[in-house]
C-alpha positions in Angstrom: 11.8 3.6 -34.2 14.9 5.3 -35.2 15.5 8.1 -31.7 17.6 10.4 -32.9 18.7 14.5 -31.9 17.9 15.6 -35.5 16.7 19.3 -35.0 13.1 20.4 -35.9 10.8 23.6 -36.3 7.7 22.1 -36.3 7.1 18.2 -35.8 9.1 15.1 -34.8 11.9 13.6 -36.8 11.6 10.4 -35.4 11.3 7.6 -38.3 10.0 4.4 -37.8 11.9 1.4 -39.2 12.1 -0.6 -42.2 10.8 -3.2 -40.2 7.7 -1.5 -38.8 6.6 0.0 -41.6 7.2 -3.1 -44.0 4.8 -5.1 -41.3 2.5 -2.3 -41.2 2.2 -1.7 -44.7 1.7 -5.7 -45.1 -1.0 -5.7 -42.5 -3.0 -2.7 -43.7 -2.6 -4.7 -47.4 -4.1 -7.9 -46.3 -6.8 -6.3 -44.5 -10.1 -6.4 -47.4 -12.3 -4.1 -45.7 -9.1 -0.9 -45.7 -8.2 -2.3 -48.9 -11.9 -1.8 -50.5 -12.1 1.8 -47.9 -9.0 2.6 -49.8 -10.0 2.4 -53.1 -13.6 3.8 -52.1 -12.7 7.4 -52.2 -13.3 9.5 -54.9 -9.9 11.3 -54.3 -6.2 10.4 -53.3 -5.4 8.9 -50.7 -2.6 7.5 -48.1 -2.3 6.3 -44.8 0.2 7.7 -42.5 1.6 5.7 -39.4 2.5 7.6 -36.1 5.5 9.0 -37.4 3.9 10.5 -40.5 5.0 7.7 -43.0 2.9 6.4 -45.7 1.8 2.8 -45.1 -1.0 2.2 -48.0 -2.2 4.6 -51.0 -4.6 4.2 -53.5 -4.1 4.0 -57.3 -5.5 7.3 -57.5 -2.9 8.9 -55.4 0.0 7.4 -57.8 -0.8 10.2 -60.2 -0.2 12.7 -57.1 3.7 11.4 -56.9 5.7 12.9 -59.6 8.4 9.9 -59.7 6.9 6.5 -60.2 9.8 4.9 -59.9 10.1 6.0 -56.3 9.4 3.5 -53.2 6.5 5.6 -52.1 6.0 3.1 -48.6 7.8 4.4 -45.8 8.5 8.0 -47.4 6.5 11.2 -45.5 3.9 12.5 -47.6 6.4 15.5 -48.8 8.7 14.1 -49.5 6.9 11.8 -52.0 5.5 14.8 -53.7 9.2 16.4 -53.9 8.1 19.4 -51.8 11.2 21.8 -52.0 11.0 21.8 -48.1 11.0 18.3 -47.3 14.9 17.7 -47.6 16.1 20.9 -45.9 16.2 19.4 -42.5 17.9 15.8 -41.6 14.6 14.8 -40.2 13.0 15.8 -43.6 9.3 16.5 -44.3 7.7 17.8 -41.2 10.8 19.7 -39.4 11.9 22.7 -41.5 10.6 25.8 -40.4 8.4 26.1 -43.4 6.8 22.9 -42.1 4.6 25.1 -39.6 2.3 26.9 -42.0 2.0 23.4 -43.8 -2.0 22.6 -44.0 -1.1 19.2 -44.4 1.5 18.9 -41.8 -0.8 20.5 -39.2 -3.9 18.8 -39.8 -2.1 15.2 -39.9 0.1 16.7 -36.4 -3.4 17.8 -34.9 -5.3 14.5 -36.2 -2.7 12.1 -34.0 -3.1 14.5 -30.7 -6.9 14.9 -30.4 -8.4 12.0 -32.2 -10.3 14.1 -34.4 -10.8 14.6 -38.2 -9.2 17.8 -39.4 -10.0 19.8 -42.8 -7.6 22.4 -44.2 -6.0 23.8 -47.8 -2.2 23.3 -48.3 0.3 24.5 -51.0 3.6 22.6 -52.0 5.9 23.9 -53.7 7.6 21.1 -55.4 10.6 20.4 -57.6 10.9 17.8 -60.5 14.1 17.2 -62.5 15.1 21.4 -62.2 11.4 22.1 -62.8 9.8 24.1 -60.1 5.9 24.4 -59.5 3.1 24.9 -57.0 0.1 22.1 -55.9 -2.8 23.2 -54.1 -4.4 21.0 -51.6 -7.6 20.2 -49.9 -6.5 17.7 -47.1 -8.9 16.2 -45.1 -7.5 13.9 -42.2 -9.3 11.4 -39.8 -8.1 9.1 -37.2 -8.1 5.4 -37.4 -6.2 3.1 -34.8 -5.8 -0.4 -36.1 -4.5 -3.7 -34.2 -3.6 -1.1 -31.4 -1.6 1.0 -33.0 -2.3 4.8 -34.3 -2.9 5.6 -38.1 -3.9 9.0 -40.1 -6.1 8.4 -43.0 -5.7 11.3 -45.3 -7.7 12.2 -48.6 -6.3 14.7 -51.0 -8.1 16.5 -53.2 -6.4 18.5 -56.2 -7.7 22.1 -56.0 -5.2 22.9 -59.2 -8.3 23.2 -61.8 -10.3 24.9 -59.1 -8.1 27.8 -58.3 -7.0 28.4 -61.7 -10.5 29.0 -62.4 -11.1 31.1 -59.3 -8.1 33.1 -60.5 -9.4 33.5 -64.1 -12.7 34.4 -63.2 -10.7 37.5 -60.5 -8.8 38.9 -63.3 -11.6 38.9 -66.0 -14.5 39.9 -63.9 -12.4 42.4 -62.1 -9.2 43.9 -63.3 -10.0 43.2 -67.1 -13.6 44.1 -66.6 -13.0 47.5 -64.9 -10.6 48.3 -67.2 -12.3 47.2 -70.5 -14.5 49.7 -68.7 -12.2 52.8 -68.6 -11.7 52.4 -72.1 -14.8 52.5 -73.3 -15.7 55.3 -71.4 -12.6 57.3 -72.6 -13.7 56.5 -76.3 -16.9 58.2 -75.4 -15.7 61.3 -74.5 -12.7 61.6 -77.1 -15.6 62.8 -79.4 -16.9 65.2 -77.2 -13.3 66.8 -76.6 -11.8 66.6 -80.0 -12.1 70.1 -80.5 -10.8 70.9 -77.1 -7.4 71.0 -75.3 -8.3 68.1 -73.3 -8.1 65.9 -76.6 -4.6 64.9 -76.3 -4.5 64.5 -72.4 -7.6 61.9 -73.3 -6.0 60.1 -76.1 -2.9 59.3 -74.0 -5.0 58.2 -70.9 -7.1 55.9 -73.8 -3.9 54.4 -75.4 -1.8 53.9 -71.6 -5.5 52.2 -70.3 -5.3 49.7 -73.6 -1.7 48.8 -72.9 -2.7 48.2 -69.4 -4.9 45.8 -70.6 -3.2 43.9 -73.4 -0.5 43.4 -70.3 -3.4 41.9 -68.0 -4.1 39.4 -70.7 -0.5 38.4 -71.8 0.9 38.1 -68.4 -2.2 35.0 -67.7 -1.3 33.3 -71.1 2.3 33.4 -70.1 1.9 32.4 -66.7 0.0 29.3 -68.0 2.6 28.5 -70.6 5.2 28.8 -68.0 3.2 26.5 -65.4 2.3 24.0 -68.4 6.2 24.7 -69.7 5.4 25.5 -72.9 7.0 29.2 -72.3 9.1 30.5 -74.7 11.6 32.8 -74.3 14.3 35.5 -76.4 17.5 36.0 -74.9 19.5 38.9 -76.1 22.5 41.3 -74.8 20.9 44.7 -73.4 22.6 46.4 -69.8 21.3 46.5 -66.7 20.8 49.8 -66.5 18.4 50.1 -69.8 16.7 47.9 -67.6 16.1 49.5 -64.3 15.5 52.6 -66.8 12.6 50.7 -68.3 11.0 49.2 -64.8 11.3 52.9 -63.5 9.5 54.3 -65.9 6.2 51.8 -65.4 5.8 52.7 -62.1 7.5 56.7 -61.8 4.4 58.6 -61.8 2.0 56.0 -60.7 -0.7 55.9 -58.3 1.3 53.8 -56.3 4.4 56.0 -55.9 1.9 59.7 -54.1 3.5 60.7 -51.3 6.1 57.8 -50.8 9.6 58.0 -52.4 10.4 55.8 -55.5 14.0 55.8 -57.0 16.6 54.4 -58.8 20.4 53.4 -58.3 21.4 53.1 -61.8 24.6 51.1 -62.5 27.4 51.6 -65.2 26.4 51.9 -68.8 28.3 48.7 -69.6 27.0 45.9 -67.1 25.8 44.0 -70.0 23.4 40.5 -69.4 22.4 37.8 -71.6 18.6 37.4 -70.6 14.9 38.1 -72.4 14.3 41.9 -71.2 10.4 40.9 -71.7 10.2 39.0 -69.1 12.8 40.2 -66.6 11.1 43.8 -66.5 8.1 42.2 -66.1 9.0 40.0 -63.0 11.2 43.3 -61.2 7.9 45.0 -62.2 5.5 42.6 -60.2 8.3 43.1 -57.0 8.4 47.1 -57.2 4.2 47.0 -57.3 4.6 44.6 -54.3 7.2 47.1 -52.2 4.9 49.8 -53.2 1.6 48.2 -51.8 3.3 47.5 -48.5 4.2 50.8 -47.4 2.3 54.0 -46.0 2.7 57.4 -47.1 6.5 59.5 -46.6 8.5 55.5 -46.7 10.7 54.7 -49.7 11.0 52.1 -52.2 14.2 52.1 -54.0 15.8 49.8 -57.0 19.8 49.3 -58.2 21.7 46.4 -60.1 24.7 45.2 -58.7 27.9 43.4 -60.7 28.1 40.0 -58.6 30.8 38.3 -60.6 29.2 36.0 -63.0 25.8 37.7 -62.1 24.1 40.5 -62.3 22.2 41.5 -58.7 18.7 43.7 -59.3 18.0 44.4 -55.4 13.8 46.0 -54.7 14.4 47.5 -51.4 11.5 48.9 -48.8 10.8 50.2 -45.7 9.3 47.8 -43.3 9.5 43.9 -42.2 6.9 41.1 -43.6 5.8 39.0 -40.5 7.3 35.7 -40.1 4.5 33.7 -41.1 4.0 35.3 -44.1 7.5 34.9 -45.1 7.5 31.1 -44.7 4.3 31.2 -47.5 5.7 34.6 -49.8 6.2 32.3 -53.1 3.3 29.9 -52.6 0.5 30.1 -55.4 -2.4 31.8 -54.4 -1.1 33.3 -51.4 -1.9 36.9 -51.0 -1.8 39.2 -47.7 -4.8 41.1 -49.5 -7.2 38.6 -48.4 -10.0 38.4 -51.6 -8.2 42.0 -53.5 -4.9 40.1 -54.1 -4.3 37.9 -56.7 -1.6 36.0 -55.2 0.2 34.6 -58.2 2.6 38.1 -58.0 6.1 36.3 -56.4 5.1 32.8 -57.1 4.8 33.8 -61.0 8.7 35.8 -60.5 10.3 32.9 -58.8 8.6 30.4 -62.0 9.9 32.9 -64.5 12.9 33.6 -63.4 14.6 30.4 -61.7 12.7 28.0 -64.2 13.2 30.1 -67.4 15.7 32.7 -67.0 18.0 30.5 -65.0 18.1 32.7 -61.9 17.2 32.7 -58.5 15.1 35.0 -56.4 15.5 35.1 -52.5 14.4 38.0 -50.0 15.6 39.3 -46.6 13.4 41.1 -44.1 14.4 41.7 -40.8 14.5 44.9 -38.6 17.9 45.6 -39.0 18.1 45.9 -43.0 14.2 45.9 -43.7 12.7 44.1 -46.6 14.8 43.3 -49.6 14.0 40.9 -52.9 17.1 40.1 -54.8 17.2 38.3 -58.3 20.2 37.5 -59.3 20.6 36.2 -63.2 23.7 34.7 -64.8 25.4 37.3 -66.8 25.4 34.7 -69.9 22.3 33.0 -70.5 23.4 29.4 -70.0 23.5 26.9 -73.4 20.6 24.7 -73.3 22.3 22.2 -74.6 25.3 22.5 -72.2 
């Protein structure tokens, strides 16, 4: 084993050699009853030797690794799926401090201390040739010690098709439902009150309800095109102030905003970017309803645009700090601190949209000294695609 004084968060760095895990993976290989257990499973799946390094793998679990022409043996299950994480720490997968809310990295950690089989969901945010995206997980571990020496058997099961449905069926039989709902109920009354001075106040609250809807529905077909990346997108020259101006307006005098304080730091008039408006006031818009949710009544929520050379800075400020374990998780898909009410595709859809298609980056600091603050920071001149 290489011993080493890497630094870790979460598990050990230590790596075995070329030479153990070439004998081990040879061993395991020749072996027809692990070789035939192997190829048993109905799902992907490696084995993992005592420093967490994959020794055997199915043929199903190929399609899990996003570069075939990798050498998958010897590499930690992250960092064969390219999890973003995986190469932040010189002891890679296993040691960053995102490591720690890792389903996959405790169940396989927990597995080689008690002996015992462990079950759990994991997501992986992974990166592919500049392409960033989101796996979900079922891991399932058990412990299997062979020719005296300790291995993790580990099946993986692709929840990807099973949460997008779960999502789908949230946002239709919920949110589009009730408000389908509102709208018919409005256009039952505007007939009743078309003689009335209620009329107009019921028309607007009829045509605001629709948009709200239309919205709902766009922003799933764009999140799937942008997942699938089929997105398409319109750059074109507006200022950053028209902007804020525009995201201000959606949430001024909503629900959200009684009794807390909502404003605005507009910049100059002519802090112009290159970007598609569309989808930048959408993403700002998802982080504003985020700040907003998080508060309690009398705290503030405020929004500005900074120049930042080359960039443009839009800053979502709010009162408060977001525990540490929920930071380490904030752009994962289908995380939510709102248990069954949230979606959980709110940041992970602004961090797709923005660093994979408007050629940004998002990044957020929350700490009691400066409280919570999501920054996205876009080029000033939406980069040539065929630069």
């Amino acid at each position: 084993m290489f011993v080493t004084e890497q630094k870790t968060y979460f598990d050990s760095p230590v790596r075995s050699t070329i030479q153990e895990i070439d004998s081990r993976s040879k061993r395991l290989s020749k072996n027809p009853i692990i070789a035939q257990m192997l190829e048993s499973f109905p799902d992907l799946v490696v084995i993992l030797d005592c420093n967490r390094q994959i020794v055997a793998f199915n043929k199903r679990a190929e399609k899990l690794f996003l570069n075939e022409n990798m050498q998958i043996i010897g590499q930690r299950l992250g960092e064969a799926l390219r999890c973003i994480h995986a190469f932040e720490m010189p002891g890679g997968c296993g040691t960053s401090t995102f490591c720690s809310e890792c389903g996959a990295g405790k169940s396989n950690k927990d597995t080689l201390l008690t002996s015992h089989g462990m079950e759990d969901e994991c997501r992986i945010q992974t990166r592919y040739e500049d392409f960033e995206t989101s796996l979900e997980l079922k891991v399932f571990t058990s412990f299997m010690e062979f020719e005296g020496e300790k291995f993790v058997v580990f099946a993986i099961k692709n929840l990807e098709n099973e949460k997008r449905r779960e999502l789908l069926e949230r946002i239709f039989f919920h949110d589009v439902l009730n408000t389908a709902s509102i709208i018919f109920g409005i256009s039952g009354m505007i007939s009743e009150v078309r003689e009335t001075d209620d009329f107009e106040k019921y028309s607007k609250i009829l045509q605001n309800t629709s948009e709200q809807l239309i919205q709902e529905i766009q922003a799933q077909r764009d999140l799937s095109n942008a997942e699938s990346g089929k997105l398409v997108i319109y750059p074109a020259e507006d200022t950053a102030k028209n902007i804020l101006e525009k995201v201000f307006e959606l949430y001024e005098n909503n629900n959200l905003t009684k009794g807390k304080s909502f404003t605005c730091d507009y910049p100059p008039d002519m802090m112009i970017i290159e970007t598609d408006p569309h989808f930048i006031i959408r993403s700002l818009g998802n982080l504003i309803k985020n700040a907003l949710e998080a508060i309690g009544s009398g705290q503030k929520v405020s929004i500005s645009a900074y120049d930042y050379g080359e960039n443009v800075r839009f800053i979502i400020a709010n009162d408060g700090v977001i525990p540490k374990h929920i930071q380490l998780q904030i752009f994962n898909r289908s995380f939510s601190t709102k248990a069954k009410k949230g979606r959980g595709i709110g940041t992970y859809s602004v961090k797709l949209l923005i660093e994979n298609y408007l050629k940004g980056k998002v990044s957020f600091i929350s700490n009691e000294e400066e409280q919570t603050k999501f920054i996205v920071e876009l080029p000033k001149r939406f980069p040539d695609p065929e630069a």
